[in-house]
ROROGU-660231 format. One record per residue (C-alpha): residue number from 1; residue in one letter; x, y, z. Coordinates in pm, whole numbers, always signed. Each point is the difference from the previous one (the first is absolute). Layout:
BEGIN
<site><num>NUM</num><residu>A</residu><u>X</u><v>Y</v><w>Z</w></site>
...
END
This chain:
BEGIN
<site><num>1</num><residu>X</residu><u>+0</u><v>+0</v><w>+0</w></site>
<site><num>2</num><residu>X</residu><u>+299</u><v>+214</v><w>+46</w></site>
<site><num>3</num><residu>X</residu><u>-20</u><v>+94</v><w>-392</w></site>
<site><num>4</num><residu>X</residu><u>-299</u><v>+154</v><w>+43</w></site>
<site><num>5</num><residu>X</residu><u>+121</u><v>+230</v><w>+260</w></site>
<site><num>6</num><residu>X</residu><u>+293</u><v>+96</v><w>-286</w></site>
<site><num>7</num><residu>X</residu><u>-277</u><v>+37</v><w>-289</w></site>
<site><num>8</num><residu>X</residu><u>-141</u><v>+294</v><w>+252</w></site>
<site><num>9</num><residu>X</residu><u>+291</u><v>+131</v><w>+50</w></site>
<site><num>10</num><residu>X</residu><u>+125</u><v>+34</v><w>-369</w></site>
<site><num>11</num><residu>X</residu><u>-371</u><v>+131</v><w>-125</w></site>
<site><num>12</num><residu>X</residu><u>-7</u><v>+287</v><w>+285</w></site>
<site><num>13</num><residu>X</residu><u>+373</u><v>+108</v><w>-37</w></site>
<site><num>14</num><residu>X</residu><u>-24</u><v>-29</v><w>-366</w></site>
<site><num>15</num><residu>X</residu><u>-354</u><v>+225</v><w>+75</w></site>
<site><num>16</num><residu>X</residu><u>+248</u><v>+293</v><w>+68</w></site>
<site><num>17</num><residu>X</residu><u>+224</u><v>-14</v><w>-306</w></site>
<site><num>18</num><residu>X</residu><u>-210</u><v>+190</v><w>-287</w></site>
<site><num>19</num><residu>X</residu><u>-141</u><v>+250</v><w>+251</w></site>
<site><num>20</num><residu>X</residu><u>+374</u><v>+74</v><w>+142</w></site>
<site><num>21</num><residu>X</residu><u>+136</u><v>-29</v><w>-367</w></site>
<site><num>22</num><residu>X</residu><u>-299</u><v>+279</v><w>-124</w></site>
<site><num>23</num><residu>X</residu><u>+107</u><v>+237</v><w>+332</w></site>
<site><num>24</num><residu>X</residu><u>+418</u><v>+21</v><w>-120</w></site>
<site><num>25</num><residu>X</residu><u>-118</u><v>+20</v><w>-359</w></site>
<site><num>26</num><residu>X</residu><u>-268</u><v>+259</v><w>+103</w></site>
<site><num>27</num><residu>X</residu><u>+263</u><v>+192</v><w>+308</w></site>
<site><num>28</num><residu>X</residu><u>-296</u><v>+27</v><w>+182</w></site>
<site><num>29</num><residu>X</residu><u>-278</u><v>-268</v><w>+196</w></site>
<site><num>30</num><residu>X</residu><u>-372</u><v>+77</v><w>-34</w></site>
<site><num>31</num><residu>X</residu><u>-77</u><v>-263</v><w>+204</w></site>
<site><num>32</num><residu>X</residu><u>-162</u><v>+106</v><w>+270</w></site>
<site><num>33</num><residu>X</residu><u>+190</u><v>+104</v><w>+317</w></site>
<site><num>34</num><residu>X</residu><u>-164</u><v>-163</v><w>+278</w></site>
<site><num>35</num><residu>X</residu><u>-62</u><v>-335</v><w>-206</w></site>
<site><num>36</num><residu>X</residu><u>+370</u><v>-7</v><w>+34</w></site>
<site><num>37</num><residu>X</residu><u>+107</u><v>+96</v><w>+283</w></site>
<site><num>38</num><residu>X</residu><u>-239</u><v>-255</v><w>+171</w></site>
<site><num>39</num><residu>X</residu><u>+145</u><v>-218</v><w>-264</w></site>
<site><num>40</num><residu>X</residu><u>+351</u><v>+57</v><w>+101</w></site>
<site><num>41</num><residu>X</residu><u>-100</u><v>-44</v><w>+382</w></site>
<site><num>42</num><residu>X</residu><u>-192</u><v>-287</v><w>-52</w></site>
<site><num>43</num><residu>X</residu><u>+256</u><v>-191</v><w>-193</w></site>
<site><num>44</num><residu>X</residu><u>+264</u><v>+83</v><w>+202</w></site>
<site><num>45</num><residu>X</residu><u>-163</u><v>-60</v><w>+322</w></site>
<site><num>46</num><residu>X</residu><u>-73</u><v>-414</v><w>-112</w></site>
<site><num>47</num><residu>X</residu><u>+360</u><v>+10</v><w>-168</w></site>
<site><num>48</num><residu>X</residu><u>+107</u><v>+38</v><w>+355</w></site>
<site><num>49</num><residu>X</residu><u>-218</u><v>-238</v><w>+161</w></site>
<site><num>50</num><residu>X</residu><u>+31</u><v>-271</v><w>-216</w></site>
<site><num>51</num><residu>X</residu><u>+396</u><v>+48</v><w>+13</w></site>
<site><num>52</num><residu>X</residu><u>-108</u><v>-73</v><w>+363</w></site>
<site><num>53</num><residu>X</residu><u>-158</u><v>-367</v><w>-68</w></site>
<site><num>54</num><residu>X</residu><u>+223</u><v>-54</v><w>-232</w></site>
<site><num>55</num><residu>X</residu><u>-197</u><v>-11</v><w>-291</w></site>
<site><num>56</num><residu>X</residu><u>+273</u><v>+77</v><w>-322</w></site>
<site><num>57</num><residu>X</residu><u>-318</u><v>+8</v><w>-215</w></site>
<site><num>58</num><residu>X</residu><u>-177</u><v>+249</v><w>+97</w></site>
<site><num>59</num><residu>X</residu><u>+293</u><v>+234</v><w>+147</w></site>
<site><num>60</num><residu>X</residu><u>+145</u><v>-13</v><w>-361</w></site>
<site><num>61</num><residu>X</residu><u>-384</u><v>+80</v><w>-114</w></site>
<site><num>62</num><residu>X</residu><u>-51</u><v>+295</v><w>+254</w></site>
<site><num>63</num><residu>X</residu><u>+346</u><v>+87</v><w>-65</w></site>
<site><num>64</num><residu>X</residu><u>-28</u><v>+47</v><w>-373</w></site>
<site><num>65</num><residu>X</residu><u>-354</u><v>+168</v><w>+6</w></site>
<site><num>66</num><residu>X</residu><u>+153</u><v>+261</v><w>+286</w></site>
<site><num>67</num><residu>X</residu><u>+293</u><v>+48</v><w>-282</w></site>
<site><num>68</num><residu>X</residu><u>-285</u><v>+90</v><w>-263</w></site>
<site><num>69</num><residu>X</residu><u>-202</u><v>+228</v><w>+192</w></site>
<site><num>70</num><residu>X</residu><u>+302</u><v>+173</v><w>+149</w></site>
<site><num>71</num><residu>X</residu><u>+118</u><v>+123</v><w>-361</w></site>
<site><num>72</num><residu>X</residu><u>-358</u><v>+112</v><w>-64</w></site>
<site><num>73</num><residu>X</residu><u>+10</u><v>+218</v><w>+297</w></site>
<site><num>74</num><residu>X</residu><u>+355</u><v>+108</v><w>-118</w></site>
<site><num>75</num><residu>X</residu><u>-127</u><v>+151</v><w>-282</w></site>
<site><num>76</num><residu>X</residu><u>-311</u><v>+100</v><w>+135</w></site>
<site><num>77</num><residu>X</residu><u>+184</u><v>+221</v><w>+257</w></site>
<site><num>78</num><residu>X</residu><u>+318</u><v>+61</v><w>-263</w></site>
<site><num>79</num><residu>X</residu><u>-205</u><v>+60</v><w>-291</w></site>
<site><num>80</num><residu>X</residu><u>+288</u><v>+33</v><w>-335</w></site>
<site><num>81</num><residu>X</residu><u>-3</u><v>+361</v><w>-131</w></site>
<site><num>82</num><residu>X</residu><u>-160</u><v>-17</v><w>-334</w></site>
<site><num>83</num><residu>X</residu><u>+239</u><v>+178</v><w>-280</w></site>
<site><num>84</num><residu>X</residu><u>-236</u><v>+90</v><w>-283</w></site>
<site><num>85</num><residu>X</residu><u>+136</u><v>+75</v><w>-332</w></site>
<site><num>86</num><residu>X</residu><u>+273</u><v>-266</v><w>+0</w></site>
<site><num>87</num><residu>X</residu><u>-40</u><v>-261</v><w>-257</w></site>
END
């Protein structure tokens, strides 16, 4: 059953990858703020307890979705200066 738990874990870190990728292609996040921020929290906050039981799964999971959500909020708080005109 164990290869369930990884099938989770790949489909919600991999959830993160086009909305992260759209956010440094974009310079900015219009995701919105509290979303992730409770996001971040949340994910971080099971990261540490499962790191606690011991559970590799889902501390790599709550690790990786923490790592998605923290470069949203990056960019969300360090939005990339726009330069229009350059080609």
């Amino acid at each position: 059953m164990v290869w369930i738990g990884y099938v989770g874990l790949t489909a919600l870190a991999l959830c993160w990858i086009p909305q992260s990728i759209d956010t440094i292609k974009q310079g900015r996040c219009p995701v919105n703020t509290a979303f992730l921020v409770l996001s971040a929290l949340g994910s971080l906050s099971l990261a540490f307890y499962a790191l606690s039981l011991g559970n590799m799964v889902f501390t790599i999971l709550n690790c990786l979705t923490t790592l998605g959500a923290a470069i949203n909020i990056f960019y969300k708080m360090f939005p990339r200066e726009s330069h229009q005109g350059s080609a």
